[in-house]
C-alpha positions in Angstrom: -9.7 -34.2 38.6 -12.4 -35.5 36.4 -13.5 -34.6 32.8 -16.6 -33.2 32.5 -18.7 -32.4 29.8 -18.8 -28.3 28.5 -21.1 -26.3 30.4 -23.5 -23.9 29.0 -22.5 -20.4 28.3 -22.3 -18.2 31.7 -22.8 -21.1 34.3 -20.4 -21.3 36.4 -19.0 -24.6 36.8 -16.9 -26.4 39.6 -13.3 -27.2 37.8 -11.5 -28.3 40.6 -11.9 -29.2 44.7 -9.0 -30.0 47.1 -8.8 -29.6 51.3 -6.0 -27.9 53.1 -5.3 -27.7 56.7 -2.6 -24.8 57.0 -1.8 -21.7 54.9 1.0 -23.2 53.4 -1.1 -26.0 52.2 -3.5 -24.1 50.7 -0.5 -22.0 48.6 0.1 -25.4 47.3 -3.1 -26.4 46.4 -3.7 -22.7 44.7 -0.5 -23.4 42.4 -1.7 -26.5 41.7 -4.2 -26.0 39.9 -2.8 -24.1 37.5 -0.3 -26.3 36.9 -1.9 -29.4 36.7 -2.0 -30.8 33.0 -5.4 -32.5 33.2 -7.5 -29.1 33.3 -9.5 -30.3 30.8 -12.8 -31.3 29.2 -14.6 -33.9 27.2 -16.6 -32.8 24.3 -18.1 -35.4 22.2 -15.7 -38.0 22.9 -12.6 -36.0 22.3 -10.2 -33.8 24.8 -10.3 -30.2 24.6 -8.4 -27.5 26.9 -11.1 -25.1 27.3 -9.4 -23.8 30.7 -7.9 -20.7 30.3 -5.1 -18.9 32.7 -7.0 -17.5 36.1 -8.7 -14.2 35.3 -9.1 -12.7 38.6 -9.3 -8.7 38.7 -9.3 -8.3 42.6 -9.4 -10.1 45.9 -12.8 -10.3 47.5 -12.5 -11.2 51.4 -15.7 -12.6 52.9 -16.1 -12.6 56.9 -19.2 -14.8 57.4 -19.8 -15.5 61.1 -22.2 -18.0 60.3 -22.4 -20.5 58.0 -25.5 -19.7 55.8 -23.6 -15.9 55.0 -20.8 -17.9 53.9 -23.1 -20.2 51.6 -25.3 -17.5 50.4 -22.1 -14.9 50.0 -20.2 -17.9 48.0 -23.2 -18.6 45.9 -23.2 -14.8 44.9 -19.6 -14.1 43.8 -19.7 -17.5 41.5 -22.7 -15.7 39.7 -20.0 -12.4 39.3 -17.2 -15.2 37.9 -17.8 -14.6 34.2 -17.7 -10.8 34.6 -15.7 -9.8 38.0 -13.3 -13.1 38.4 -12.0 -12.6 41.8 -10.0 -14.7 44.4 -12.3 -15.2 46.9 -11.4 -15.8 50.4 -14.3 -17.0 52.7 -13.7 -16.6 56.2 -16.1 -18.7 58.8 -14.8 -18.4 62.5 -15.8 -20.9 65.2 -15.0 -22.5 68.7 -12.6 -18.7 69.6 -12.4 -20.4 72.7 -10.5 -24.1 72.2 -7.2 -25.0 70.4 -5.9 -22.9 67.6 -6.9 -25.0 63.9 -7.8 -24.5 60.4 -9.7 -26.4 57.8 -9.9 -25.2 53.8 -11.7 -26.1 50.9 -9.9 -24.5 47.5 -11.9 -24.7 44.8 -11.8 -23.0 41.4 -15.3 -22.1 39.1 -14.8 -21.4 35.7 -17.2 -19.9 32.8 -17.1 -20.5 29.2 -18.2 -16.6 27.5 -19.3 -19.0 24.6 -18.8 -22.6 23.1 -15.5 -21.5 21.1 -13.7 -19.6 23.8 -11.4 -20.0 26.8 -13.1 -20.4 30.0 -12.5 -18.0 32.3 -11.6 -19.1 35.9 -11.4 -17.9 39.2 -10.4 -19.3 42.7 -12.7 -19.6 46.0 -11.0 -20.3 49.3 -13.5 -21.8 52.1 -11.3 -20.8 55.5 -13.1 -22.5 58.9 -10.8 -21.8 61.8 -10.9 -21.7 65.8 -9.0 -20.8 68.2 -6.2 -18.2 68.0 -6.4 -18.5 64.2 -9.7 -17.7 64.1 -9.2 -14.2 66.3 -6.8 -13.2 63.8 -8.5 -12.5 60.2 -5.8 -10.5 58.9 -3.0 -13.1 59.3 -4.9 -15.1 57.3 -6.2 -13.2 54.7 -3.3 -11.4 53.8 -1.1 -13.9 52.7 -4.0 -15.7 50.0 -4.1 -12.3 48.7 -3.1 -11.5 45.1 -1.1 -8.7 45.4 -1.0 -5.4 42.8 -5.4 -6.1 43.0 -7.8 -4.0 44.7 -8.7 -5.8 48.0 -12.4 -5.6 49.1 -13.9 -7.4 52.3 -17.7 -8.2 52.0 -18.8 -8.3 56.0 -22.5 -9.8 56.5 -24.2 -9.6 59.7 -22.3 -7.7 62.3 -19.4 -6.3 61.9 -17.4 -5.2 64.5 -15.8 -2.5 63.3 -13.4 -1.1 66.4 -11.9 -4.7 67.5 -8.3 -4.9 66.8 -9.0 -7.9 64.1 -11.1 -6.1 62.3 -9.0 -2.9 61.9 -5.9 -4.7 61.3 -8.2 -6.8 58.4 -9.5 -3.0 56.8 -5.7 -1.6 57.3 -5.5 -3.7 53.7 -8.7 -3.2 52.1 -9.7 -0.5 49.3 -13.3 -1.2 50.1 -16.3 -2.7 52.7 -19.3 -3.9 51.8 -22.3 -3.9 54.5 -25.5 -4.7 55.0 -26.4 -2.1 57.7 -30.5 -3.1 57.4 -29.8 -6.7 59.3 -27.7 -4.9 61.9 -29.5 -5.9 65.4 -31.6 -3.2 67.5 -31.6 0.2 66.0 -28.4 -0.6 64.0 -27.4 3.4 64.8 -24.3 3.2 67.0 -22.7 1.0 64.2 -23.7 3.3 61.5 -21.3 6.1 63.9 -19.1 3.9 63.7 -19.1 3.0 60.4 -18.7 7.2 59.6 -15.3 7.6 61.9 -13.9 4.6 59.8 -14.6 6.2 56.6 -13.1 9.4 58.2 -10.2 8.3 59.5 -9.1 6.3 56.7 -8.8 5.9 52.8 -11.6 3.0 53.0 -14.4 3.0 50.5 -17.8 2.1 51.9 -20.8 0.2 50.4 -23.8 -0.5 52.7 -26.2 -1.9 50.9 -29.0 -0.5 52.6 -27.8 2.6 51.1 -27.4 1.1 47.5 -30.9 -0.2 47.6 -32.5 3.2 48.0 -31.0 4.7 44.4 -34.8 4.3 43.2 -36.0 6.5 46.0 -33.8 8.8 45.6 -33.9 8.7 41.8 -37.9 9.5 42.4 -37.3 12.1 44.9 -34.6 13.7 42.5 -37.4 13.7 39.6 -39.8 16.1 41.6 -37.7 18.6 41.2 -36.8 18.4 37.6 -39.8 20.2 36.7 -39.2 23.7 36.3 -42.3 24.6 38.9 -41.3 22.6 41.7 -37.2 23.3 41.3 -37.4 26.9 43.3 -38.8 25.0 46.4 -35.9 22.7 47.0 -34.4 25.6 49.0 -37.4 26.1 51.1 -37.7 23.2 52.1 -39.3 22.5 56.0 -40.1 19.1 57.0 -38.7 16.0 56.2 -40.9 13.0 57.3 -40.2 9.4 57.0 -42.2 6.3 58.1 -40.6 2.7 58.5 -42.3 -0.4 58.8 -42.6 -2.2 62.2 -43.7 -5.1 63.7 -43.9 -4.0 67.8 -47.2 -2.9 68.6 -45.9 -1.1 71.6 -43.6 1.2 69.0 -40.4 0.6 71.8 -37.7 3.0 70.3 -34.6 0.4 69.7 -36.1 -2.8 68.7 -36.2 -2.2 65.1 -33.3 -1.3 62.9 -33.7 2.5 61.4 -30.2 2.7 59.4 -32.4 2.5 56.0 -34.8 5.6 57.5 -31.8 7.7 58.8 -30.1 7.2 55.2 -32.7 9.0 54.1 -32.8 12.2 55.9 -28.8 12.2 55.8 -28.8 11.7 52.1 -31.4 14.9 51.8 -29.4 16.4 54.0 -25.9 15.6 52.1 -27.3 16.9 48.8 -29.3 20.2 50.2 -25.9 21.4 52.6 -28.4 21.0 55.5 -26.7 21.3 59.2 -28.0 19.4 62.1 -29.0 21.9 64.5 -30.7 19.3 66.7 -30.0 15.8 66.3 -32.2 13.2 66.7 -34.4 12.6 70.3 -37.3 11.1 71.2 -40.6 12.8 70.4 -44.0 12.0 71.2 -46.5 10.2 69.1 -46.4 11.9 65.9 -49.5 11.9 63.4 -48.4 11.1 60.0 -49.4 14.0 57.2 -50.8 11.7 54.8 -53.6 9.3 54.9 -52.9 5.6 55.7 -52.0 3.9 52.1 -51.1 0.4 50.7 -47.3 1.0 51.9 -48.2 1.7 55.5 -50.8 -1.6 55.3 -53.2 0.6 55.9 -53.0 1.3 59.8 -52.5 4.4 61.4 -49.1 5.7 62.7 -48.4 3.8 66.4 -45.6 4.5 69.3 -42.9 7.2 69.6 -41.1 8.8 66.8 -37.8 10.2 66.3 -37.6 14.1 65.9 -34.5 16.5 64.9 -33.8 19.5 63.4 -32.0 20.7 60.0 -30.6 23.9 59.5 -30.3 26.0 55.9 -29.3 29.3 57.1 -33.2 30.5 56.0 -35.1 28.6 58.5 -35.4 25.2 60.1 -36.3 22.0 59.0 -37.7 19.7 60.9 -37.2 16.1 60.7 -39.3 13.5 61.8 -39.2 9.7 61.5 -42.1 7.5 62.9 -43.0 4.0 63.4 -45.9 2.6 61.5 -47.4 -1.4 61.9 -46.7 -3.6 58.5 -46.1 -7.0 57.4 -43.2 -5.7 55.9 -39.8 -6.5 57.1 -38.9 -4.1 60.0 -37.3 -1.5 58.8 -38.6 -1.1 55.7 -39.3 2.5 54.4 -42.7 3.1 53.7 -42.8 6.5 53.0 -41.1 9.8 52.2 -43.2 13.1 52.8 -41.4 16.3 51.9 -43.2 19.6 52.7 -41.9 23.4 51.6 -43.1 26.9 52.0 -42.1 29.4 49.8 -44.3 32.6 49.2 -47.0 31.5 50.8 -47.7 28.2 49.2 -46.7 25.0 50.0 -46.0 22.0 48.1 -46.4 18.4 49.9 -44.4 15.5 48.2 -45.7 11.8 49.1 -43.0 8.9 47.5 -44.4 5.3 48.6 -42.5 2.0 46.8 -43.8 -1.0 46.3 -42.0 -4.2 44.6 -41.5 -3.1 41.4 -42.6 0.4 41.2 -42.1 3.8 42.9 -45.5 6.3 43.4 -44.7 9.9 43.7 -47.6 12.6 44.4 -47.6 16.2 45.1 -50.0 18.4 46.3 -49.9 22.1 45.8 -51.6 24.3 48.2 -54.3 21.1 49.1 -54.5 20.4 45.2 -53.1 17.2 43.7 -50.9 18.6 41.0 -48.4 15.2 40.4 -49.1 11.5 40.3 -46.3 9.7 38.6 -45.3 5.8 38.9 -41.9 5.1 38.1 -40.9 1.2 37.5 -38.0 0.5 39.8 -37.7 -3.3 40.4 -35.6 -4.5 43.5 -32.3 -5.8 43.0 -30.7 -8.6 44.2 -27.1 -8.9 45.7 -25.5 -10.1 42.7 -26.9 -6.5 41.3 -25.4 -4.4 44.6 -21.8 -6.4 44.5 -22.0 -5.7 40.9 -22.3 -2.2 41.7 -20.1 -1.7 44.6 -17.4 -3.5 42.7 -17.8 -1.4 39.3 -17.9 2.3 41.6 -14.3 2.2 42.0 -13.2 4.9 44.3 -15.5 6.7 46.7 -18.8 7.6 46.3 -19.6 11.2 46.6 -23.4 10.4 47.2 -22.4 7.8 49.6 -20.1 9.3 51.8 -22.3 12.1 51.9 -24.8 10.3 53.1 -23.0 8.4 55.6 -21.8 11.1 57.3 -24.9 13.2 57.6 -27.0 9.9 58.9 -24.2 9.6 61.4 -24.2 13.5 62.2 -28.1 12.9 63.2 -26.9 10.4 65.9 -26.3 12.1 69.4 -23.6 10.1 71.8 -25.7 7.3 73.1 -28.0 7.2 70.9 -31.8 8.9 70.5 -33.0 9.7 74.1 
């Protein structure tokens, strides 16, 4: 261990780096470090313990597949070390196939809160294993656990959620964190599975495609916070959602919809709305609303998605369409609510851009509503920050989940 000079305030700052080739090893390295008497730095020429005992408030697991999740997973927890000091455990997988061996890295990154204080310090295990140790994630998670601490598993890319590993590695977890936008193809038959997990068990799910959409939601919400607009909520008969794409032919299957779906289930969540058809194939379907900046311009293209809500006072259709952009696939380029009450009918149009949200609404063919909320992105430091303050289940978010999931027929959309 070698002295270093103080760090400024909040950076995180490697304290101490050591390899292990076995469990056991790395138990010993762990206790180590604590124990070691030379935790310490140099500040202006004079040796000062400015490491304080480990802080860590719960046990993050990170399964990366590959190895720039595992880089750009590790780089985000050290940002969280000052405020959410966790043993980390990063799990890389490789060569399933050959002889059973592991290789770890146990490091710990400290933050000082300020110049006068104890730093606060928290442990990162780097875990590369083949073999039969690499098939088996729970037997070595479990025992680099600290136990008594809420245990969440962070899963990038593609989790396969109903192999033996991975239920035997969410038997111990309170909570998962996904990304269900970079699932490949449509990304739907994961997010059913994703809804029987949270089902059948006491697990907490995050998806951060959901998270992500709080300032669509939050814009939606808002329409009907004026007192002229609040008695059509209930009338409500057509929910239409465009998505970005990049295939001209519009092929049904080549681009993920989990963010689109989260959308009509999360409507559908909050309104009590029963599927009454779930979602098919439908044939091209014109969009309500005039090409904008969101949809870069171009007209709707290919074969949408069609369904049908229930209320118990009439229907409501669903319908979610393809239109070409330059923006990721995927993407969410608009949100068109329509409702019929009385006679008149109210049109809602919600577009997003990087840092704002546009709402309109028309009443009867008259532009009554054009608001532009600020809602800047946020970055995965900003969603783990969230999905680790929410504590227990999400109301909102196992709503959502499980309405999105109820729109999905066995199969998929045919």
């Amino acid at each position: 261990m070698t002295f270093t000079f103080v760090p400024p305030p909040t950076e995180p700052t490697l304290r101490w780096s050591a390899r292990a080739h076995s469990i056991a090893e790395i138990e010993t390295e762990l206790s180590r470090i604590w124990a070691s008497q030379d935790l310490a730095v140099r500040v202006e020429g004079e040796t000062t313990r400015h490491i304080a005992a480990r802080t860590n408030v719960m046990n993050l697991i990170v399964v990366a597949r590959r190895p720039e999740f595992a880089e750009k997973c590790a780089a985000t927890v050290q940002m969280l070390t000052g405020r959410h000091p966790s043993r980390t455990v990063v799990i890389q997988s490789a060569d399933p196939d050959g002889p059973s061996w592991l290789d770890a890295r146990v490091e710990a990154h400290c933050v000082m809160p300020r110049p006068d204080a104890p730093e606060t310090c928290a442990e990162t295990i780097h875990v590369t294993c083949g073999g039969e140790a690499g098939r088996h994630l729970s037997a070595i998670a479990t025992p680099l656990i600290i136990h008594d601490l809420p245990v969440t598993v962070w899963w990038p890319g593609e989790p396969p959620l109903t192999s033996p590993s991975a239920q035997d590695l969410l038997a111990g977890a309170d909570r998962l964190i996904v990304d269900g936008s970079t699932w490949s193809g449509d990304g739907l038959a994961r997010l059913r599975e994703m809804a029987a997990l949270q089902d059948s068990t006491r697990l907490a799910i995050s998806d951060f495609a959901l998270v992500r959409q709080s300032r669509w939601r939050e814009a939606i919400a808002s329409i009907f916070d004026d007192p002229e607009f609040l008695p059509y909520l209930r009338y409500l008969r057509r929910i239409a959602v465009a998505y970005g794409t990049h295939d001209e032919t519009g092929m049904l299957g080549s681009t993920n919809l989990v963010k689109p779906i989260y959308h009509v289930g999360w409507l559908a969540s909050r309104l009590g709305l029963a599927v009454e058809r779930p979602l098919s194939v439908g044939g091209r379907v014109a969009s309500a609303a005039r090409p904008g900046r969101g949809s870069g311009g171009k007209p709707t293209m290919g074969r949408g998605l069609v369904a049908t809500l229930a209320d118990g006072r009439g229907d409501v259709s669903v319908v979610v369409r393809p239109i070409m952009s330059t923006m990721p696939a995927g993407t969410t380029l608009r949100v068109e609510l329509l409702a019929e009450r009385r006679g008149s009918e109210p049109r809602a149009d919600v577009t997003a851009e990087a840092e704002t949200v546009h709402v309109r609404v028309w009443q009867d063919g008259v532009e009554v509503l054009d608001r532009h909320f600020r809602a800047p992105r946020r970055t995965d430091a900003d969603l783990l920050t969230e999905a680790i303050e929410s504590g227990g289940r999400d109301p909102v978010a196992v709503g959502a989940l499980r309405a999105a999931a109820s729109l999905i027929p066995d199969g998929g959309p045919a």
